[in-house]
C-alpha positions as CSV (number, residue, x, y, z in Angstrom):
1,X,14.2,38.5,50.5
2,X,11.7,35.8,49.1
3,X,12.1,33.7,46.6
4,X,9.2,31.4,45.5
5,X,7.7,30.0,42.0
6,X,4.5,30.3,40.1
7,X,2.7,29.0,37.7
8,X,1.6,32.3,36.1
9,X,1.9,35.8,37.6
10,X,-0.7,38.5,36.7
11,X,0.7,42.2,36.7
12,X,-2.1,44.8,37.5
13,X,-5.5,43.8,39.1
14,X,-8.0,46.0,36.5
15,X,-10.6,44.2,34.7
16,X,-7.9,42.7,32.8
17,X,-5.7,40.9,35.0
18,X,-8.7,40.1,37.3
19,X,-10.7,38.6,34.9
20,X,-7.5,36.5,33.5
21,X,-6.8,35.3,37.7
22,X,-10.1,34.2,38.3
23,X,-10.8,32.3,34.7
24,X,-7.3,30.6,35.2
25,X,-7.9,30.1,38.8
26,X,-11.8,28.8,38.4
27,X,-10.4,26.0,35.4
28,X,-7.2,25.2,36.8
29,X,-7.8,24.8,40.5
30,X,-4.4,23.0,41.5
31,X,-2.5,25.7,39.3
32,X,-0.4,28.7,41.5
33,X,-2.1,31.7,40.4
34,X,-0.5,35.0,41.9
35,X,-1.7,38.3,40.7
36,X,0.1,41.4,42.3
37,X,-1.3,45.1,42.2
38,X,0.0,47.9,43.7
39,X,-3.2,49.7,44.9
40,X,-5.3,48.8,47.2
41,X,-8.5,48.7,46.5
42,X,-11.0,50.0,46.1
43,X,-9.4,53.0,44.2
44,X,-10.8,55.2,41.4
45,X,-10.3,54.6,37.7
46,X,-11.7,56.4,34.8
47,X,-13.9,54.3,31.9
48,X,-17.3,53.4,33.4
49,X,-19.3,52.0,31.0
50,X,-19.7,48.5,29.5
51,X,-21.2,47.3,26.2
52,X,-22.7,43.9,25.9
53,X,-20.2,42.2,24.6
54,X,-18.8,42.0,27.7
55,X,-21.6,39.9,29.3
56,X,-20.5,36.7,28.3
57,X,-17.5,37.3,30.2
58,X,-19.3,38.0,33.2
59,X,-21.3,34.7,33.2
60,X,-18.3,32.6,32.9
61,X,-16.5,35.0,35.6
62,X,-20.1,34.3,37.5
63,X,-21.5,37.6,38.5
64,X,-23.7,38.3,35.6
65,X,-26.7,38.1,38.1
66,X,-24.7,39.4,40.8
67,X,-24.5,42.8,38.2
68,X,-27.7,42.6,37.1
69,X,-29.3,42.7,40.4
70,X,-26.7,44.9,41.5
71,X,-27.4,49.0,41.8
72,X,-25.2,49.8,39.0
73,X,-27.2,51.8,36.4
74,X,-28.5,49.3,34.0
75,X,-27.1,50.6,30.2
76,X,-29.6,50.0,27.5
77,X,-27.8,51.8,24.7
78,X,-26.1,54.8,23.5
79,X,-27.9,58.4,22.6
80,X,-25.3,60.4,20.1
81,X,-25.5,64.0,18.7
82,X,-23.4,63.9,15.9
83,X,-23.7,65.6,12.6
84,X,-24.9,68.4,10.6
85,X,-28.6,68.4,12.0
86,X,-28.0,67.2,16.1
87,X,-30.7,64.7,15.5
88,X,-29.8,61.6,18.2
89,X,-28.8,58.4,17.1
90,X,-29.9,56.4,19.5
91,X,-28.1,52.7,18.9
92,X,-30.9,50.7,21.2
93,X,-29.6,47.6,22.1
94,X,-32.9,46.1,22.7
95,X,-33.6,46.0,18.6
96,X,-30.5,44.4,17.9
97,X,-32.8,40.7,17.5
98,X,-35.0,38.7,19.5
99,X,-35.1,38.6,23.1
100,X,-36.0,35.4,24.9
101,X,-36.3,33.8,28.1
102,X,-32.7,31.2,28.8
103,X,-31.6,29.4,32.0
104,X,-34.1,32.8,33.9
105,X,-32.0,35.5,32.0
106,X,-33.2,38.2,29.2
107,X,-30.7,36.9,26.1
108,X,-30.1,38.8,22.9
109,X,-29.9,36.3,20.1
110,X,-27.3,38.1,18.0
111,X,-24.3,37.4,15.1
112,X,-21.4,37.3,17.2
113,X,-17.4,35.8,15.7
114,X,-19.3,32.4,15.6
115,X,-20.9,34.0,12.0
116,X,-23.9,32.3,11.6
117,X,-24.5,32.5,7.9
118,X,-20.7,31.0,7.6
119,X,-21.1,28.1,9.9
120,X,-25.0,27.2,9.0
121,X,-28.3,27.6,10.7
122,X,-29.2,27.7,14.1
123,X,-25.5,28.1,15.1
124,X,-25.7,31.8,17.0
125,X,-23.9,33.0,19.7
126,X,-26.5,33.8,22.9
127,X,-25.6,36.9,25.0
128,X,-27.2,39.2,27.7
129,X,-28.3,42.1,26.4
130,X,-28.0,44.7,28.9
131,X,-24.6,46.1,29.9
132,X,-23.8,48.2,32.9
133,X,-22.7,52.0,33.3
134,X,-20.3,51.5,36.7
135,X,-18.6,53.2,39.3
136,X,-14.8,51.3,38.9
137,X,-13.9,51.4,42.6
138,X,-16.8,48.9,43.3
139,X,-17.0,47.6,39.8
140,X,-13.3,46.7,40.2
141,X,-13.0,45.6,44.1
142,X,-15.9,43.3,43.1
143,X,-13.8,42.0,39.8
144,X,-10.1,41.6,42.0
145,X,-12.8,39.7,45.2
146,X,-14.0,37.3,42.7
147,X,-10.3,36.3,41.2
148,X,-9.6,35.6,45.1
149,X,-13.1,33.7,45.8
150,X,-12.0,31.5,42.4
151,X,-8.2,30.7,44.5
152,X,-6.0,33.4,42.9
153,X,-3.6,34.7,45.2
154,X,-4.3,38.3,45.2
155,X,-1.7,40.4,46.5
156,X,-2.5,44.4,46.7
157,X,-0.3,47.0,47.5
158,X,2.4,45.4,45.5
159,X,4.1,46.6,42.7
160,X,6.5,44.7,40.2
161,X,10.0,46.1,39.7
162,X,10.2,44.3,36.7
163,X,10.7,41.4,34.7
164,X,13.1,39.7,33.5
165,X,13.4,37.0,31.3
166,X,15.6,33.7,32.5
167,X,18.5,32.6,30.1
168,X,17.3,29.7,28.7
169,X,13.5,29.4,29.4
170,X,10.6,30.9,28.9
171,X,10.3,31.4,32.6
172,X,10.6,35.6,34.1
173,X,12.0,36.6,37.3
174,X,9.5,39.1,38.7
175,X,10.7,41.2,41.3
176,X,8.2,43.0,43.6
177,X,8.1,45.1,46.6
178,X,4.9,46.0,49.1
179,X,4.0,48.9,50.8
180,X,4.8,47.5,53.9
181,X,8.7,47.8,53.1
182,X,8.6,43.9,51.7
183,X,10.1,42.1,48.7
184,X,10.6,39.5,47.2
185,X,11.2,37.8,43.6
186,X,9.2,34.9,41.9
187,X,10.3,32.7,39.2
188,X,7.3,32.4,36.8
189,X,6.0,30.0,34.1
190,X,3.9,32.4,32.6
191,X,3.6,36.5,32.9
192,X,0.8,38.5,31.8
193,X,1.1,42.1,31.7
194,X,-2.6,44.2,32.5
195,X,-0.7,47.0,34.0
196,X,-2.8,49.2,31.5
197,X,-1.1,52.2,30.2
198,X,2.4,51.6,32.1
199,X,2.8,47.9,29.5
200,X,5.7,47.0,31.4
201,X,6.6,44.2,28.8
202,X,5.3,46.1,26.0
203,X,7.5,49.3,27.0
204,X,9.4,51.1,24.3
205,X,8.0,48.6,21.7
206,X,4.7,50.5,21.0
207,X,3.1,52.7,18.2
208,X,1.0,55.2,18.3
209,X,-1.7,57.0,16.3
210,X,-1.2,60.4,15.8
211,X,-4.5,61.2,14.8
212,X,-6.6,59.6,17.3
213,X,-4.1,62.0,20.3
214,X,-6.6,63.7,22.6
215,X,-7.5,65.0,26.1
216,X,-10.2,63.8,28.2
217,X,-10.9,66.7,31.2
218,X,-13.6,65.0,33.7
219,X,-15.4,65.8,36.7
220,X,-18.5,64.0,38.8
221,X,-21.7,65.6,39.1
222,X,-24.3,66.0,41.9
223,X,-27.6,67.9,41.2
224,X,-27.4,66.8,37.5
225,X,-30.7,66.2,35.3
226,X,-30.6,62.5,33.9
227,X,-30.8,63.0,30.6
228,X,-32.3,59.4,29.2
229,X,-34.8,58.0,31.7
230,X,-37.2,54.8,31.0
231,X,-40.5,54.8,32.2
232,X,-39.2,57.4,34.4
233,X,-37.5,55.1,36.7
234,X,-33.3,56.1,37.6
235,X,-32.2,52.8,37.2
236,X,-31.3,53.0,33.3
237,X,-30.4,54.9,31.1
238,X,-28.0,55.1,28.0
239,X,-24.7,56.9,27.5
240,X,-24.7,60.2,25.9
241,X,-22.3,61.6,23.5
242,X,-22.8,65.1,22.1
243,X,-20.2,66.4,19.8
244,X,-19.3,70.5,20.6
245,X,-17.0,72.6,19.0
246,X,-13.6,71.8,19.9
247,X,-14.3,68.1,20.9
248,X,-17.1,65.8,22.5
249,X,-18.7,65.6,25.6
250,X,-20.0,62.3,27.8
251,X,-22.5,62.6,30.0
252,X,-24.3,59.4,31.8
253,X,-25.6,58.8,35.4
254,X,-23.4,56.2,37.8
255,X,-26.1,56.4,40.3
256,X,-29.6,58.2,40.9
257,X,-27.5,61.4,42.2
258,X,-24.3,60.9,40.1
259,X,-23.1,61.9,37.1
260,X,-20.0,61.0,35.1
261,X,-19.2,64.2,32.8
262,X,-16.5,64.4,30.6
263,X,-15.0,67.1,27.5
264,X,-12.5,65.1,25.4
265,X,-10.5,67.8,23.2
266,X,-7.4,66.9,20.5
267,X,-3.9,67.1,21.5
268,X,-2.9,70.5,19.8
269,X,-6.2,72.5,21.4
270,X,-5.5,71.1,25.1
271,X,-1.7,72.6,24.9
272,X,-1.8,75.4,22.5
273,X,-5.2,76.9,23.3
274,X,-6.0,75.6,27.0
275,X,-1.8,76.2,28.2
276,X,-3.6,79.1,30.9
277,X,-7.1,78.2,31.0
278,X,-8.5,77.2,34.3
279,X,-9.5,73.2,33.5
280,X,-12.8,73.6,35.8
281,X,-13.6,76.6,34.4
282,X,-13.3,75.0,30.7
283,X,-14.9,72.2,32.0
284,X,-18.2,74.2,32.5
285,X,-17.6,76.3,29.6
286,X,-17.8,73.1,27.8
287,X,-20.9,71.7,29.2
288,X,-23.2,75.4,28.8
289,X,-21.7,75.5,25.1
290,X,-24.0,72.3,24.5
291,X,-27.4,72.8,23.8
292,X,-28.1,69.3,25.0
293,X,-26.8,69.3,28.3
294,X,-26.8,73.2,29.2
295,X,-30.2,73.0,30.8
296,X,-29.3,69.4,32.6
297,X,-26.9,71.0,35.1
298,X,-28.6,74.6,36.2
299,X,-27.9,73.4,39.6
300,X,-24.9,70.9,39.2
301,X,-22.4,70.6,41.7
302,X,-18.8,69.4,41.1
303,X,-18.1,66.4,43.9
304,X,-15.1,66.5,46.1
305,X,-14.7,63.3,47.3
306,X,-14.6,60.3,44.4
307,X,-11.5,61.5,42.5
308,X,-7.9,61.3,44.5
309,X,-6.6,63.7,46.6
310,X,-10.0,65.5,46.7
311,X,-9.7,66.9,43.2
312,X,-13.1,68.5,41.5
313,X,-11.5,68.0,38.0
314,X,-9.2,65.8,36.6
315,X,-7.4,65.2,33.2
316,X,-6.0,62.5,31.1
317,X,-4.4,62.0,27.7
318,X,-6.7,59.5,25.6
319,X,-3.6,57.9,22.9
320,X,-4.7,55.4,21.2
321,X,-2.0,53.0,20.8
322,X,-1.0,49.4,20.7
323,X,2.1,46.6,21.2
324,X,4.4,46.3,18.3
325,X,4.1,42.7,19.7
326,X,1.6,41.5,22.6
327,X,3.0,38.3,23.0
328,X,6.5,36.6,23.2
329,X,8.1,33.4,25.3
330,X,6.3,33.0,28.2
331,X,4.2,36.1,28.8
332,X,1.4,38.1,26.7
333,X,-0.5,41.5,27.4
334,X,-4.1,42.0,28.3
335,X,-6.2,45.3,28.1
336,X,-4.6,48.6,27.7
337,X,-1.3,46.8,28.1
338,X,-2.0,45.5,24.6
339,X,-3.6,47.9,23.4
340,X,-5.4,51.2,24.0
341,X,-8.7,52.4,21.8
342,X,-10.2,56.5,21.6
343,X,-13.1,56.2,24.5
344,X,-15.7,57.8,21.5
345,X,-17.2,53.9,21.9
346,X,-17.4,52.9,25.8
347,X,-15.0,50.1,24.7
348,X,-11.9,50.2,27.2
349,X,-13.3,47.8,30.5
350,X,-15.2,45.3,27.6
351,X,-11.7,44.8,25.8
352,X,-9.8,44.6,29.0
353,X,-12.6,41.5,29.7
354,X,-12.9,40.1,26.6
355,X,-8.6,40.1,26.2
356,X,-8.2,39.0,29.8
357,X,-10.7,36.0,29.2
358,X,-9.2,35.0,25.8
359,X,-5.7,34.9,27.1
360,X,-7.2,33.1,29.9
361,X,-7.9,30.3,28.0
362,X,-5.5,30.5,25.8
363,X,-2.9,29.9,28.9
364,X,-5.3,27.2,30.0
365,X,-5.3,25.7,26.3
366,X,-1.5,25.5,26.0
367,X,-1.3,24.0,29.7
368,X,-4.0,20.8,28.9
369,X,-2.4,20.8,25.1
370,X,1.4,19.9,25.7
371,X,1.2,18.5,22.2
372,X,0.5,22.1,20.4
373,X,3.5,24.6,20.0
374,X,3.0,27.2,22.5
375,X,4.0,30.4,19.9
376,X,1.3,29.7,17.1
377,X,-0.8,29.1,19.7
378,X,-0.2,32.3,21.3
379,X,-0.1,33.9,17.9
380,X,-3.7,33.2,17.7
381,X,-4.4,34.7,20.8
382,X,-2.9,37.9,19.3
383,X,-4.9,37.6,15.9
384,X,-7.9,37.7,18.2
385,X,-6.9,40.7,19.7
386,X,-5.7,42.7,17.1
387,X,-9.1,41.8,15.3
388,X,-11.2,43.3,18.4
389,X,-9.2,46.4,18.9
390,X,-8.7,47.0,15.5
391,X,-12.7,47.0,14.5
392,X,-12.9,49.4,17.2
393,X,-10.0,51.3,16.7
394,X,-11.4,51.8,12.8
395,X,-14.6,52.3,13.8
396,X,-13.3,55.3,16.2
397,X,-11.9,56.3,13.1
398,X,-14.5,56.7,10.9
399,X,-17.0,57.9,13.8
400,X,-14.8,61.1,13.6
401,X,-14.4,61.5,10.1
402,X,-17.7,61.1,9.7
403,X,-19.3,64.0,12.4
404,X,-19.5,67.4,10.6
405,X,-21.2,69.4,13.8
406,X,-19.1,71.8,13.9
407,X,-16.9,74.0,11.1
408,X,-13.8,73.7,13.1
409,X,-10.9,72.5,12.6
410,X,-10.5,69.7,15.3
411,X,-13.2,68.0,13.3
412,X,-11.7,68.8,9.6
413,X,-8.0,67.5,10.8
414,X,-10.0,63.8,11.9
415,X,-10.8,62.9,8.2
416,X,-9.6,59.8,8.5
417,X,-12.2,57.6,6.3
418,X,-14.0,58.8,2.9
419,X,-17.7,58.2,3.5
420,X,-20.4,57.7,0.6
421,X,-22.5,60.2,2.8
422,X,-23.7,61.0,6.0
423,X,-25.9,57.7,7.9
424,X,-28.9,57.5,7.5
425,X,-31.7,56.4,9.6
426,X,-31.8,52.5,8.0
427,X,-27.7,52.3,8.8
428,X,-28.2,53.4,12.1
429,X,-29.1,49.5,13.0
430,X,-26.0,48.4,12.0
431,X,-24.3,51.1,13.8
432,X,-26.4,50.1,17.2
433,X,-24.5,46.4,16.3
434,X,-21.4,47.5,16.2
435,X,-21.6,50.1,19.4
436,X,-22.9,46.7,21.1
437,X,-19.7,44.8,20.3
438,X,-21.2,42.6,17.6
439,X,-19.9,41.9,14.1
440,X,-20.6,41.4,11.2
441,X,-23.7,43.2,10.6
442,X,-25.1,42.7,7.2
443,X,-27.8,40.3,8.5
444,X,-29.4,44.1,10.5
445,X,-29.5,46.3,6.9
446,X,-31.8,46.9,4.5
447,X,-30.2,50.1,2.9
448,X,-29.0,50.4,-0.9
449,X,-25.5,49.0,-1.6
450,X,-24.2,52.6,-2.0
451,X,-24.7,53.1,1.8
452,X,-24.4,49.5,3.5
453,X,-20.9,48.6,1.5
454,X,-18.9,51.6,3.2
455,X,-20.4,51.3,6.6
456,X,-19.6,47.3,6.6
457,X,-15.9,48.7,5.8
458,X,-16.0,51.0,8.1
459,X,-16.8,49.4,11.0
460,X,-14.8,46.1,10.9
461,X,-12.0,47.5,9.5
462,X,-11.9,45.9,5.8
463,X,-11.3,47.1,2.8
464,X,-13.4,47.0,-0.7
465,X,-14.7,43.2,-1.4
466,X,-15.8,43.0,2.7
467,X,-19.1,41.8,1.6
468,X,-17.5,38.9,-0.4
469,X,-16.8,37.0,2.7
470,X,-20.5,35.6,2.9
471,X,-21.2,32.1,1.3
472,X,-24.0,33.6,-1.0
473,X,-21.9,36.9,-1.2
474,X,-20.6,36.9,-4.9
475,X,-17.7,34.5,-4.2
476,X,-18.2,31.5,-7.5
477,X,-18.6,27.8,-6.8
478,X,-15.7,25.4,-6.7
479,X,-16.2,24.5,-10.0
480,X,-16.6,27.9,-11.4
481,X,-13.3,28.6,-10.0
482,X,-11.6,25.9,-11.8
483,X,-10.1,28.1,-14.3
484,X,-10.3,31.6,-12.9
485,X,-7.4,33.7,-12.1
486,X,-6.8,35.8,-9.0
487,X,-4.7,38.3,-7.4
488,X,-3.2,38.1,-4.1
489,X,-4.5,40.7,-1.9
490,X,-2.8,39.7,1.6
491,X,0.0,37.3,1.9
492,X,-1.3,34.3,4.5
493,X,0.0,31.3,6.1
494,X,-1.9,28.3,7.3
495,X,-1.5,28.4,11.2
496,X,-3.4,27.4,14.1
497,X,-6.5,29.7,15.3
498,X,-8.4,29.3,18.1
499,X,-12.5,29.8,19.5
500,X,-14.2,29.0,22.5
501,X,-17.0,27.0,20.9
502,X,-20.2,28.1,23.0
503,X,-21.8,25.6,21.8
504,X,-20.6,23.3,23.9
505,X,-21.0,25.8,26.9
506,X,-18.3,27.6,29.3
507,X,-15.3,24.7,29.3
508,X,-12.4,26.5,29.7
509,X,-10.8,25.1,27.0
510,X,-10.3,26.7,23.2
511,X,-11.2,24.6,20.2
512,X,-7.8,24.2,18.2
513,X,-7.8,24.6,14.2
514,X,-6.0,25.6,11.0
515,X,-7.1,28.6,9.1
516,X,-6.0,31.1,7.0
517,X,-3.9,33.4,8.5
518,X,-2.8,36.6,7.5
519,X,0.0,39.3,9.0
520,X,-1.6,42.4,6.4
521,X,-2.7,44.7,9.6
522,X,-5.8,45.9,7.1
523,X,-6.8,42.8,7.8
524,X,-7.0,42.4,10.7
525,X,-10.6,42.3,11.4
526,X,-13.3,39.7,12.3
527,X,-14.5,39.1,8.8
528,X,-11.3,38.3,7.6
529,X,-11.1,35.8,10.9
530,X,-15.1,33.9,9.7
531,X,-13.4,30.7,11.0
532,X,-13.0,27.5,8.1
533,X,-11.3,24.5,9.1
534,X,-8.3,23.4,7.0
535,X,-6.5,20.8,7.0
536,X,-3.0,21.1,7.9
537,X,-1.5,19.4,4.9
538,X,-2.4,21.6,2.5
539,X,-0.1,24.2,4.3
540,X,2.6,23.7,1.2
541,X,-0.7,24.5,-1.4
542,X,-1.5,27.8,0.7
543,X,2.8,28.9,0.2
544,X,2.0,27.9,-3.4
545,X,-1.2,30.1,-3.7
546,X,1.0,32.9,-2.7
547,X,3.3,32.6,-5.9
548,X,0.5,31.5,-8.5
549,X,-1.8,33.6,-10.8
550,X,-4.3,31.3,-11.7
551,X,-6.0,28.1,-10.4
552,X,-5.0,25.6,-12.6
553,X,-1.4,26.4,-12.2
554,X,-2.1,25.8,-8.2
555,X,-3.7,22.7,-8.7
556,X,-1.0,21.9,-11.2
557,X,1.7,23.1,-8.0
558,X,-1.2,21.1,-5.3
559,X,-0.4,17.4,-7.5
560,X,3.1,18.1,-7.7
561,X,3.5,19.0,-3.9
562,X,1.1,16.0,-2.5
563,X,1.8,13.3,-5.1
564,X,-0.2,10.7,-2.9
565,X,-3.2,12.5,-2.7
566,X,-6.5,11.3,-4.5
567,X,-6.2,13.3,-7.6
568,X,-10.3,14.4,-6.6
569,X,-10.1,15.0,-3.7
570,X,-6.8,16.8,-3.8
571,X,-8.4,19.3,-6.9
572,X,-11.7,19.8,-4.3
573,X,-9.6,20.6,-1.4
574,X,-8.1,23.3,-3.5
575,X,-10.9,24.4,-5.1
576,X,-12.3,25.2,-1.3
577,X,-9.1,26.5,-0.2
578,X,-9.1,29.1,-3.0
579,X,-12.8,30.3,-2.6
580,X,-12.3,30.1,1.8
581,X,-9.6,32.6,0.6
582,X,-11.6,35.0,-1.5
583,X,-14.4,35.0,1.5
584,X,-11.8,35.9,3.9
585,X,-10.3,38.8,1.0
586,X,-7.2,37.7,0.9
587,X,-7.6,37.1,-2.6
588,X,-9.2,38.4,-5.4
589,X,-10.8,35.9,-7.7
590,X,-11.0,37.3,-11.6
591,X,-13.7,36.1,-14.0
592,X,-13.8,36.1,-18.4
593,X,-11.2,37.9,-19.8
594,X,-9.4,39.2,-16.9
595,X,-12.8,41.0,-15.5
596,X,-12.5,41.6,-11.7
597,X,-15.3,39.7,-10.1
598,X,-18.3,41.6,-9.3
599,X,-19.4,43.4,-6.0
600,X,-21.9,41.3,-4.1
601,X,-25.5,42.4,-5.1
602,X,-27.4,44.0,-2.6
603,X,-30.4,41.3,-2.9
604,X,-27.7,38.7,-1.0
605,X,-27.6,41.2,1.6
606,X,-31.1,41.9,1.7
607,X,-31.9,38.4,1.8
608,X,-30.2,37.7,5.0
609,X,-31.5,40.7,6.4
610,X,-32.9,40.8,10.6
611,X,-36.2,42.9,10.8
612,X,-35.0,43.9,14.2
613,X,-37.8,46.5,15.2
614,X,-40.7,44.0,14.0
615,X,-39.1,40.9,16.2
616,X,-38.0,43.6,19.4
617,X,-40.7,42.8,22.0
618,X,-42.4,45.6,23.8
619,X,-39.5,47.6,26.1
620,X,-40.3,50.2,28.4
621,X,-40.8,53.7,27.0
622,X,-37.6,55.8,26.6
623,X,-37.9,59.3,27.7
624,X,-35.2,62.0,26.5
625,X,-35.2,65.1,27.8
């Protein structure tokens, strides 16, 4: 038996772990960067679609191009049929904002978590726009090739045993064994755990959401009728979702003669109701019992030979759920490992990037940082995830509260948020935004306040005074706030936080702050995270805010607590702490005689509104049939 030492050890070799190899790999060339997974690849894996978001992953991981010139079906969007009429909502990604030409790539100038309204003009975050519908034996082969081209040590048909924390350290003994009757055990620095659904660090230590407890039954198609074509080319197309009676169904091309199909059901209907049913036989039931998609596959065939052990059908339970905890000494999860969201939204292989990435460069942070605390620093790296899952995880939410299709009751038992009212065409913008990854989205509406407020809640996972995290959003002055009182809506802390900083380009490296920080899990969401630089010594004034009504009595707490301070400047830096507080939500600032601020008015909103379709440039026609 083997015993060596690494600086990190990867677990699993999905998007994920892949992604985290090759970033960790490509910044920190002299680092030991083993990555073990016990298939060999390739080797099928459900979840086939991307969403833009994702894209700025790929360029730092370098294969954007390599994808974009690739044969994978280019995504441009995604066509649902949900609600009372079946009209489509087609969420276009192409009128999201202005397309232009940068370094020879398409880019979608959008809102991203760099919030441009928060940190001034000019200051967006430039992503692709196209994302990528995928088949994941090549999709992943290609991600697990590239870790190894970028120096990770890439070790398939392995499987960790375990592992085991060393008395003492922060360092885990990882035990392993191959295929080829070998083991071994490796003494790491670091672990991260992208063994998807298995969490092997995470195990035992999870919750999950009872509601969002389904069945995904899924088969691949030959013979099928595309059902989004542009300019009647087969080399995109957008995913489509149509809602049917006991569940959904997704149907989107992998190739010009291959179909992904799939009938996700609840829980209670795939054991009680389907305990004797043939799943193939449901599986067609399911797809003639759609008006949509009925006529599509007349002369569909189910394929043999892509799912293992030449299976026609196969089945999977789709449990949303997440890790109590995704980080501790020495190690943090990745992807599913961390969390796992409904696949109503395409999300699962973008999150697995966008985690891998983070935690990427949060490991490379901490390793060119020795002078930062590794926990808070990894505690940012788990704000960050909870606030991309859970946006998504809410938004799954209300996407199935909100589809009344069908009178049964698999729909009625999802009412899991209280709309104003069904969307209408003018939120559907907003809706394309958040489908694409991108948040906030107030700068894509021009609807009423009685429809844009809820959506904005709904789909980043706030509560009501969202809209008051926006400078010109209702929030007063410094000076107004002198002598208001508030109410504390979520305890928060003054802690590090962490972004990549675009701006400067692809560096590896995480720019390092203090922010307000909160552990309310309501709040966990990416308006609540609109980054503001604080500095560190007003940490005692933040405690203090926690325990005070009113701001004089905090500025009478700040003098007392920081007696050197330049009384002015001392009574500004409060003054900004308490309204950075109130944009974030996690306070609620009180006006006049004990009158509760008002909601934002919908001119602010309207003010700062994108006129999408008018900027969009001329795209190739869109043909549904």
């Amino acid at each position: 038996m083997t015993v060596e030492h690494a600086d990190c050890v990867v677990l699993g070799g999905g998007p994920a772990g892949s992604t985290f190899a090759a970033i960790a790999s490509k910044y920190a060339p002299g680092a030991r960067v083993l990555l073990l997974e016990k298939a060999r690849f390739p080797r099928w894996h459900v979840g086939e679609s991307t969403i833009p978001a994702a894209n700025g992953v790929f360029v730092d991981l370098g294969i954007y191009q390599t994808l974009l010139d690739s044969d994978f079906v280019k995504k441009m969007g995604v066509t649902f049929i949900w609600g009372q009429d079946r009209r489509p909502w087609n969420a276009d990604y192409l009128t999201l904002k202005t397309i232009s030409r940068h370094d020879g790539a398409d880019i979608l100038e959008v809102t991203g978590q760099d919030f441009e309204r928060l940190l001034g003009p000019g200051q967006t975050q430039r992503t692709p726009y196209s994302a990528f519908n995928v088949e994941r034996s090549r999709f992943d082969k290609l991600l697990l090739d590239n870790a190894r081209r970028l120096g990770a040590d890439v070790r398939e048909g392995t499987r960790a045993r375990g592992a085991t924390p060393v008395a003492g350290t922060t360092q885990h003994e990882i035990a392993w064994e191959d295929d080829e009757g070998r083991s071994g055990t490796i003494i790491a620095d670091f672990v991260l755990d992208a063994t998807g659904l298995s969490h092997i660090l995470t195990r035992g230590e999870r919750v999950y959401d009872e509601t969002l407890n389904n069945f995904a039954i899924y088969g691949y198609l030959s013979g099928a009728e595309w059902k989004v074509t542009y300019s009647g080319d087969r080399d995109r197309s957008t995913v489509f979702i149509a809602a049917i009676e006991h569940g959904w169904i997704w149907y989107f091309p992998l190739g010009p003669d291959l179909m992904t199909v799939g009938v996700v059901t609840n829980r209670h209907h795939f054991t009680d109701q389907l305990a004797n049913v043939d799943l193939e036989t449901f599986f067609w039931d399911s797809l003639r019992s759609c008006p949509e998609v009925s006529g599509l596959v007349t002369n569909a065939r189910l394929r043999d030979d892509i799912l293992p052990k030449g299976a026609r059908v196969g089945a999977c339970r789709d449990w949303s759920s997440w890790a109590k905890e995704p980080v501790g000494p020495g190690w943090a999860a990745a992807g599913d490992a961390a969390m796992f969201v409904d696949p109503i939204l395409s999300t699962g292989v973008t999150l697995a990037l966008q985690t891998g990435h983070r935690a990427a460069y949060t490991w490379l942070t901490q390793r060119a940082r020795p002078d930062l605390p590794a926990a808070p620093l990894w505690r940012a790296y788990a704000d960050y995830l909870r606030g991309e899952y859970g946006a998504f995880l809410t938004l799954a939410r209300y996407f199935y509260g909100n589809n009344k299709a069908a009178p049964s009751w698999w729909w009625e038992a999802q009412q899991l948020v209280n709309a104003s009212g069904r969307l209408r065409l003018a939120d559907r913008q907003a809706f394309t935004m958040a489908t694409a990854g991108f948040f906030p989205v107030t700068r894509a509406l021009g609807a009423g306040a009685e429809t844009v407020v809820p959506l904005i809640q709904g789909i980043t996972g706030g509560a009501k005074g969202l809209e008051a995290i926006y400078h010109d959003a209702g929030v007063p002055q410094p000076e107004v706030l002198a002598e208001a009182a508030y109410t504390v809506v979520a305890p928060c802390r003054l802690d590090l936080r962490t972004e990549p900083n675009l701006e400067r380009g692809l560096t590896g490296r995480l720019e390092v702050y203090h922010d307000l920080v909160t552990e309310t899990p309501q709040m966990s969401h990416r308006l609540a995270a609109a980054p503001a630089r604080i500095d560190p010594s007003l940490a005692p004034v933040v405690a203090a805010m926690q325990r005070c009504a009113d701001v004089p009595a905090l500025l009478a707490e700040a003098r007392a607590l920081l007696p050197g301070r330049d009384p002015e400047a001392l009574r500004g830096a409060v003054l900004a702490l308490v309204r950075i507080a109130a944009m974030k939500g996690f306070i609620r600032v009180e006006e006049g005689e004990g009158e509760a601020q008002e909601e934002a008015p919908i001119e602010a909103l309207a003010r700062s509104q994108v006129q999408a379709q008018a900027e969009a440039p001329a795209r190739p026609e869109a043909r549904c049939v």
